[in-house]
C-alpha positions as CSV (number, residue, x, y, z in Angstrom):
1,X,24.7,94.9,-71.6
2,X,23.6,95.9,-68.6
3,X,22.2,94.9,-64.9
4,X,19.0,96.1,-64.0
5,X,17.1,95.0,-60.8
6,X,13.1,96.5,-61.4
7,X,10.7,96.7,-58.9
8,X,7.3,96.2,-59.3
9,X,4.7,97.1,-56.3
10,X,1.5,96.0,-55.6
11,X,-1.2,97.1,-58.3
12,X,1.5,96.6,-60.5
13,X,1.2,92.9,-60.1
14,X,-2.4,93.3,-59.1
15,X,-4.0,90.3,-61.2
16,X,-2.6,87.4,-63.7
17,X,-3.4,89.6,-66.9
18,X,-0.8,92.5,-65.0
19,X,1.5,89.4,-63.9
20,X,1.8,88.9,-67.7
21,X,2.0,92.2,-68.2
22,X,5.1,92.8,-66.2
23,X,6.4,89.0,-67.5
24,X,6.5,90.9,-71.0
25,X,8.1,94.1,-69.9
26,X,10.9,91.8,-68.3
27,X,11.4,89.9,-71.8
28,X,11.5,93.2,-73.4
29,X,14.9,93.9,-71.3
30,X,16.3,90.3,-71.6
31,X,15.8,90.6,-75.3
32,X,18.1,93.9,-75.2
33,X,20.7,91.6,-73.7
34,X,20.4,92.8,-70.0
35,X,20.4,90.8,-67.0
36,X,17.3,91.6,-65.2
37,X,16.3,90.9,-61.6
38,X,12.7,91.7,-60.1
39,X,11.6,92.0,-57.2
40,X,8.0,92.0,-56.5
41,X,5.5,93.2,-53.6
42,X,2.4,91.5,-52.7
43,X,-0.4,91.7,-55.1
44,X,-2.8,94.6,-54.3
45,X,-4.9,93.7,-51.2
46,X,-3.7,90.7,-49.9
47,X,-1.5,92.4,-47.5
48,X,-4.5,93.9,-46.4
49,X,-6.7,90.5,-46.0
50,X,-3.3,89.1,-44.5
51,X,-3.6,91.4,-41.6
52,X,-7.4,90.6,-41.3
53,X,-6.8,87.1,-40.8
54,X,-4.1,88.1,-38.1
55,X,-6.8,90.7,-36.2
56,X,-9.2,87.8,-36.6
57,X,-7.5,85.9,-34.1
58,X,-5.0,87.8,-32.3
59,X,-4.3,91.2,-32.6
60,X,-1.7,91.4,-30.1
61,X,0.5,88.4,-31.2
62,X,3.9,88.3,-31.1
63,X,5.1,90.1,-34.3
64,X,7.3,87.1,-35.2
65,X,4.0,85.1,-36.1
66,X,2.5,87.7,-37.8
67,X,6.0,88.4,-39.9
68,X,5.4,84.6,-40.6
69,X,1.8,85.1,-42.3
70,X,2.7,88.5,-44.1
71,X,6.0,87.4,-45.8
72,X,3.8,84.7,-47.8
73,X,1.8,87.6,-49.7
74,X,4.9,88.4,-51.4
75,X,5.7,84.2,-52.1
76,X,2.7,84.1,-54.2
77,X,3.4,86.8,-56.7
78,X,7.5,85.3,-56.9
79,X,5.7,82.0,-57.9
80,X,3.2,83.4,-60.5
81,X,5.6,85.8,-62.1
82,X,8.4,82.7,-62.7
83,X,5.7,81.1,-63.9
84,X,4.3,83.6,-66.8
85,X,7.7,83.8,-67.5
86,X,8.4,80.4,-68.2
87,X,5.4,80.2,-70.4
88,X,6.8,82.7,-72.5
89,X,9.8,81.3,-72.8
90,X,12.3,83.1,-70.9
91,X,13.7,80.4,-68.4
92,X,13.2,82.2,-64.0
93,X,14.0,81.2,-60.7
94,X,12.0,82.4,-57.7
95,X,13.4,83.3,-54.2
96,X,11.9,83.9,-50.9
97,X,13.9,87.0,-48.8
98,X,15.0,83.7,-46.9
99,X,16.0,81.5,-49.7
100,X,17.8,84.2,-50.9
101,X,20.0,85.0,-47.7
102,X,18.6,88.2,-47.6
103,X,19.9,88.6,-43.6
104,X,18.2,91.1,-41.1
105,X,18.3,92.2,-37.4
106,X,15.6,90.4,-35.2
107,X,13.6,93.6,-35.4
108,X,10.2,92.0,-36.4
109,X,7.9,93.9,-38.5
110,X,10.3,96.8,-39.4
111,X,14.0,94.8,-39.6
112,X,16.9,95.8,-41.1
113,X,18.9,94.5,-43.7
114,X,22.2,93.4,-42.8
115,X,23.6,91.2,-45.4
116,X,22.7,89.4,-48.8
117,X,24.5,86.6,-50.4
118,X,24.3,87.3,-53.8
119,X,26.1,84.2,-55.0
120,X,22.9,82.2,-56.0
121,X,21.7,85.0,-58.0
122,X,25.0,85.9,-60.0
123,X,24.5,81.7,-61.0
124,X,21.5,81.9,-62.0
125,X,22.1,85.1,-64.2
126,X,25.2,83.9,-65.5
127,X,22.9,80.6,-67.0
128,X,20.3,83.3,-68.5
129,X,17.7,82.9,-66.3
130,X,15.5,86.3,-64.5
131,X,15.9,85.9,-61.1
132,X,12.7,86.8,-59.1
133,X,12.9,88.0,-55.9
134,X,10.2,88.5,-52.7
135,X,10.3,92.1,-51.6
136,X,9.4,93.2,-47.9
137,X,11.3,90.1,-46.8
138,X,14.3,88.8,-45.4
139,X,15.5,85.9,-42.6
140,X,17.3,86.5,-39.3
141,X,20.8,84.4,-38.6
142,X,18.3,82.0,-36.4
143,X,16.1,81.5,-39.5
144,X,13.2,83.6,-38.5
145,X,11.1,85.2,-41.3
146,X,11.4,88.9,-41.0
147,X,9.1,91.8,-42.9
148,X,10.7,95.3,-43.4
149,X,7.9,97.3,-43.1
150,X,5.0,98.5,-45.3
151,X,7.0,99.2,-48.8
152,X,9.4,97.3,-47.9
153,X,9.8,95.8,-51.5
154,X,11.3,99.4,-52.5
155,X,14.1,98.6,-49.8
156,X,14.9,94.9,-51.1
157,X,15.2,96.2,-54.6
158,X,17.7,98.8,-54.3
159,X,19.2,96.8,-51.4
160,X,20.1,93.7,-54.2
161,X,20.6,96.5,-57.1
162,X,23.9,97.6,-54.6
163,X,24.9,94.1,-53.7
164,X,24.5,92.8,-57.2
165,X,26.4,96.5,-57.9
166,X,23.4,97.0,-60.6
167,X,23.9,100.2,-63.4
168,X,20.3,100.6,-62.2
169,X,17.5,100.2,-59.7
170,X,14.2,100.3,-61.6
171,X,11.1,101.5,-59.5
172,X,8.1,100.6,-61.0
173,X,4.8,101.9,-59.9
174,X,0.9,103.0,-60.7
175,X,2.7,107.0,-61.5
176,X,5.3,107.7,-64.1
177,X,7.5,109.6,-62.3
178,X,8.0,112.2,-59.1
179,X,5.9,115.3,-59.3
180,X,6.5,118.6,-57.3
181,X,3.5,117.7,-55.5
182,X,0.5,115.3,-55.6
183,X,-1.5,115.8,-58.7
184,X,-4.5,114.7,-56.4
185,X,-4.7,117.7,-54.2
186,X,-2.4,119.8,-56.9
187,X,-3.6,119.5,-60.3
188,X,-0.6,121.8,-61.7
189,X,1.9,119.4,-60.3
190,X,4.6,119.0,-63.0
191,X,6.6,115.9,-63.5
192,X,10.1,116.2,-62.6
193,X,12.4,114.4,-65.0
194,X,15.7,114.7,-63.0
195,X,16.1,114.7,-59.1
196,X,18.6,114.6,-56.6
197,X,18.9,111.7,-54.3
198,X,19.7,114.2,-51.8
199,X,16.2,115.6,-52.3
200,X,14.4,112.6,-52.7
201,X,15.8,111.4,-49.8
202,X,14.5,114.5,-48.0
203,X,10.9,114.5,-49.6
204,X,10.5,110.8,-48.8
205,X,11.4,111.8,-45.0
206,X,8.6,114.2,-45.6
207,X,5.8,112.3,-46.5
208,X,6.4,111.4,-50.2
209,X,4.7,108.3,-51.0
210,X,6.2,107.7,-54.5
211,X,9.7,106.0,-52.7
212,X,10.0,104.4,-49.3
213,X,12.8,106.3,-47.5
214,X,14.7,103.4,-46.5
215,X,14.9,102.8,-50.1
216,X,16.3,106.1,-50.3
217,X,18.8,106.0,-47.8
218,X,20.0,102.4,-49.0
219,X,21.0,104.8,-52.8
220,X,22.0,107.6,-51.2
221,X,24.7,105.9,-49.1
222,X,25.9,103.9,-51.9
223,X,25.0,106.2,-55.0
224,X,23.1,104.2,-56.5
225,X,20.9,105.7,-59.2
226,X,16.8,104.9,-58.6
227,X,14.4,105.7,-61.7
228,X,10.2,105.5,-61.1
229,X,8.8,104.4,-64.0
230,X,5.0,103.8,-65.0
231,X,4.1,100.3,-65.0
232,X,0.8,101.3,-66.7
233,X,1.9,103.4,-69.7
234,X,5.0,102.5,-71.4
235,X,4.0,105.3,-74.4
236,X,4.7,108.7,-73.1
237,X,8.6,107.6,-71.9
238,X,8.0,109.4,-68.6
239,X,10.4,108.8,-65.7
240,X,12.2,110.3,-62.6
241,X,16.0,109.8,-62.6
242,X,16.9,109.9,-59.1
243,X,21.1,110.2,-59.2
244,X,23.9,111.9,-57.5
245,X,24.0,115.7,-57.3
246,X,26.6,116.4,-59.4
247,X,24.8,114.6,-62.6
248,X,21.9,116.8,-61.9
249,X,22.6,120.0,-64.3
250,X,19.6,122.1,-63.2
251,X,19.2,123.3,-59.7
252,X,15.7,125.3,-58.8
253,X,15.4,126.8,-55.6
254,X,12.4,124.4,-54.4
255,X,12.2,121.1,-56.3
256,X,8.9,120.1,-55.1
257,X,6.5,119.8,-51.9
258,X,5.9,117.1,-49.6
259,X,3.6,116.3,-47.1
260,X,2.3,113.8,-44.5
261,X,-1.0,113.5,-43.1
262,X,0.4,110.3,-40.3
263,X,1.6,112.7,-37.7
264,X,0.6,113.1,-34.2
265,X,2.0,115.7,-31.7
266,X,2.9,114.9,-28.0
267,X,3.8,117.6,-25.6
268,X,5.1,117.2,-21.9
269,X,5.4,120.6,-19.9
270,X,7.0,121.5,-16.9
271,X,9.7,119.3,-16.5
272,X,13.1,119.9,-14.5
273,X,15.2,121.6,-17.0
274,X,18.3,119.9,-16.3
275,X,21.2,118.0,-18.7
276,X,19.9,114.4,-19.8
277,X,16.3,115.7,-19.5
278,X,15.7,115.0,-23.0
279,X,17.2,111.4,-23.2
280,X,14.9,110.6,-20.2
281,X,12.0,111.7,-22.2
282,X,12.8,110.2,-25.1
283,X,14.7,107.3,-24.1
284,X,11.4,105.1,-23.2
285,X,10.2,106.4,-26.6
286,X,12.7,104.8,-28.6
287,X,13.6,101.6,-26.2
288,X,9.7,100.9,-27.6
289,X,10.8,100.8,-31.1
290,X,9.0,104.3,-32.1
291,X,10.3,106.7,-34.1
292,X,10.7,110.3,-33.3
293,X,10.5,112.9,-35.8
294,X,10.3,116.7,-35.1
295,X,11.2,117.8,-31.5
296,X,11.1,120.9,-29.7
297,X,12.1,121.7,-26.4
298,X,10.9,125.9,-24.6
299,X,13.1,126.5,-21.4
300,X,10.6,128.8,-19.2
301,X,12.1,131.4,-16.6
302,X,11.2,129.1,-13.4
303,X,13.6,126.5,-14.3
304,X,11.2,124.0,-16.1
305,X,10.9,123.3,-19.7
306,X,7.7,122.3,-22.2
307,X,8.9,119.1,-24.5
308,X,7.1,118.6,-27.3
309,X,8.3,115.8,-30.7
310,X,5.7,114.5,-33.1
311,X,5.2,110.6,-33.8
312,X,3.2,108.3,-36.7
313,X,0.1,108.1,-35.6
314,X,0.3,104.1,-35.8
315,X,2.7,105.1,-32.9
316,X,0.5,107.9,-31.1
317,X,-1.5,105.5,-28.3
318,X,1.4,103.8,-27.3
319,X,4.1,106.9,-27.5
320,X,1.1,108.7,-25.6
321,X,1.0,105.9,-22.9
322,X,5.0,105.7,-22.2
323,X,4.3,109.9,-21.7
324,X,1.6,109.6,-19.0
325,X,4.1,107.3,-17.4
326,X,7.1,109.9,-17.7
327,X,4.9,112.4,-16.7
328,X,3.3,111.3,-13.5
329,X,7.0,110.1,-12.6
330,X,8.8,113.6,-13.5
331,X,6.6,115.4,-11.6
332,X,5.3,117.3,-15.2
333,X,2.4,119.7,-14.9
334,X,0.9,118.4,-17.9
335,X,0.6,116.0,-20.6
336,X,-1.3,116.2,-24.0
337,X,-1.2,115.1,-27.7
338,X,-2.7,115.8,-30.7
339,X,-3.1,113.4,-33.8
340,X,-5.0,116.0,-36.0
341,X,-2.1,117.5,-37.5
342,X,-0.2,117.3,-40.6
343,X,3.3,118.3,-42.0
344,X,3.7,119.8,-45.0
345,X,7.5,120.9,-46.4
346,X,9.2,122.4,-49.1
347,X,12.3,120.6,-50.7
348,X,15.3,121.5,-52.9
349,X,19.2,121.8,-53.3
350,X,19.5,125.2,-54.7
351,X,18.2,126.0,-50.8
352,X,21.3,126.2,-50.3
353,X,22.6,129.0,-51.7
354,X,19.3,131.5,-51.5
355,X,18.5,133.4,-48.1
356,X,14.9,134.0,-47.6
357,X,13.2,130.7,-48.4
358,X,11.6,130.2,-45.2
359,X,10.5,133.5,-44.7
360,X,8.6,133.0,-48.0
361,X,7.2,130.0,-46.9
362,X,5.5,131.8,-43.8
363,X,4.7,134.5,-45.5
364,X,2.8,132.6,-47.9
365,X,0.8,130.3,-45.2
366,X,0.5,133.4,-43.0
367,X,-1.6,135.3,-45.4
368,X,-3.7,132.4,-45.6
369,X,-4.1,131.7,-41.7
370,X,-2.4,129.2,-41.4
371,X,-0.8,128.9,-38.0
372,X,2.5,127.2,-37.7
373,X,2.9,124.3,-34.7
374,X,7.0,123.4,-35.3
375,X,9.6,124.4,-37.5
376,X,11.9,122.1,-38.7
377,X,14.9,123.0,-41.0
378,X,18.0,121.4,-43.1
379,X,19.9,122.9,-45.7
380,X,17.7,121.8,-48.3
381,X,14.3,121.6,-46.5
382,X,12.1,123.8,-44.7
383,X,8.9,121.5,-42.7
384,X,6.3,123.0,-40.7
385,X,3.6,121.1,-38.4
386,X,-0.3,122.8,-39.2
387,X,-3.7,121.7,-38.5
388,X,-4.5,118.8,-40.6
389,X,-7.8,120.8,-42.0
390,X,-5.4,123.1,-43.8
391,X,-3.1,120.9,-45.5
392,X,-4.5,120.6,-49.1
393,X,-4.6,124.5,-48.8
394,X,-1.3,124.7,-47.3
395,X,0.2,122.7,-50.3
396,X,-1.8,124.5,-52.9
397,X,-0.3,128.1,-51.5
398,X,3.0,126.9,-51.2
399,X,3.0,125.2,-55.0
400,X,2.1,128.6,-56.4
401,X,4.4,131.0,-54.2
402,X,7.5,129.0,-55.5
403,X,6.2,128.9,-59.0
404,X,6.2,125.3,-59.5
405,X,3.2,124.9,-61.5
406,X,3.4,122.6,-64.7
């Protein structure tokens, strides 16, 4: 007998007939003798509506009140799906991310988990019931409802799957698996059956939709093994084990490719080139809550340096803004961004050991025209910044010159 914790996302709960769905799935696994807890997302849309109502009547609320409104998308599907359970039979118990104790930092809109009390839920396993859980969710120590960001849900579920010390965190979506690319732009994408979290972790980073990356880092740092499963098709047996390196027997050179189209690039140039110049620039940037991704900093020969770091593009106004400021302040001789760009990257362990991978990769978008913005490198992954116009191209050169068609 094992624990499982399964996540199910949005269209995956979508309507009462899928609710039921999923309610049967879950039986299936208690009837195997498994403990089983799920945790569910809103059903598909109403996140969307959610935020409508909140733009309706005040955009720029605080984002306490709006974490209020959002978090009850999520309460809805927890109800439902104890419900359909107990209709069939199989005995549940619904939790809110505050009922729960799943604690966070105050961080509104993207917090952090810090600690769940997993006592009510090893009760309510140990009497045979499925615990259902709200994804996306969790409660600050002053009682405030927190959200954890869009995909949140894939965060609770392997956040509970280590607390609960799970033999599995289930990921259940509208695909059956990870593909070396998406199947959308590149219909030769092949399903991969076995991946690293080391790589996942590093194609989620780079635009992978299939797993948020917080998920990711939540498994990698406490090995905890993630499968994506097909909520749809239960037939062909298709999934992606995502699981420690060393349980991964095969190791190709580039596993798969990744891409993001919510990029925007800032650039400040001519700037004093001095020590702390770069915490000055980026300092405001971060104090704001924005992330930072790819950063490059030129030193020129009259003692000035160009800056330039790419943002979301949720982010871009308001990272642009803080710039302007920085910029009139600093004395810069200009400042400009760009939010018609996109990254696109290549991902995979057995990087590690071949020279030459990146010079392939250039190669390959150079004979295409492609020009390359920023280069960004790790030991298993290779990004580059492009125009936005040539990113289906981009991937669809890059899926052939590594030989990763299906």
């Amino acid at each position: 007998m094992a624990l499982i914790v399964q996540k199910y996302g949005g269209t995956s709960v979508g309507s009462p007939e899928r609710i039921a769905a999923v309610a049967d799935r879950v039986i299936k696994w208690r009837q195997q003798g498994h403990d089983v807890v799920v945790v569910v997302s809103a059903m598909s849309g109403e996140t969307n509506r959610l935020v409508g109502l909140i733009n309706a009547v005040n955009s720029r609320g605080s984002e306490r009140e709006k974490d209020v409104i959002l978090a009850t998308g999520e309460q809805v599907t927890i109800g439902l799906l104890a419900l359909a359970l107990e209709q069939k039979g199989q005995p549940a118990r619904s939790y809110t991310g505050a009922q729960v104790r799943i604690l966070t930092d105050n961080a509104h809109s993207k917090a952090r988990i810090m600690a769940i009390d997993d006592v009510p839920m090893r009760r309510d396993l140990a009497e045979g019931k499925v615990v259902v859980v709200a994804g996306f969710q969790g409660v600050t120590e002053d009682g405030s409802v927190t959200t954890l960001g869009r995909g949140g849900s894939d965060t609770t579920g392997v956040a509970l799957a280590v607390a609960l010390k799970a033999d599995e965190c289930q990921i259940y979506t509208d695909v059956d698996g990870v593909y070396t690319t998406d199947p959308r732009i590149e219909h030769k994408a092949r399903h991969i059956p076995r991946l690293t979290l080391e790589e996942m972790l590093e194609m989620a980073s780079q635009g992978s939709k299939v797993l948020q990356i917080r998920s990711v880092e939540f498994a990698y740092k406490y090995d905890m093994p993630i499968r994506v499963l097909s909520s749809f098709d239960d037939e062909n047996g298709k999934s992606t084990l995502v699981t420690r390196e060393e349980e991964v027997m095969e190791q190709v050179l580039v596993r798969g490719i990744a891409f993001n189209r919510d990029e925007a690039q800032l650039t400040i140039r001519g700037v004093p080139d001095r020590p702390g110049i770069a915490h000055s620039i980026l300092g405001p940037i971060s104090d704001a809550n924005i992330e930072v991704d790819m950063i490059v900093q030129n030193v020129g020969s009259d003692g000035s340096t160009d800056f330039t770091f790419t943002v979301h593009k949720n982010d871009y106004d308001k990272a642009f803004g803080i710039l302007r400021q920085l910029a009139d302040r600093m004395g810069a001789k200009e400042c400009k961004g760009d939010d018609t760009i996109a990254k696109v990257s290549i991902v995979g362990a057995g990087m590690r050991s071949h020279a030459g991978v990146a010079s392939k990769m250039f190669a390959a978008l150079g004979k295409e025209g492609i020009n390359i913005r920023m280069i960004s490198t790790s030991e298993i992954k290779v990004a580059v910044v492009i125009d936005e116009k040539y990113l289906e191209l981009a991937v669809r050169v890059l899926h052939d010159a590594f030989g990763l068609a299906g």
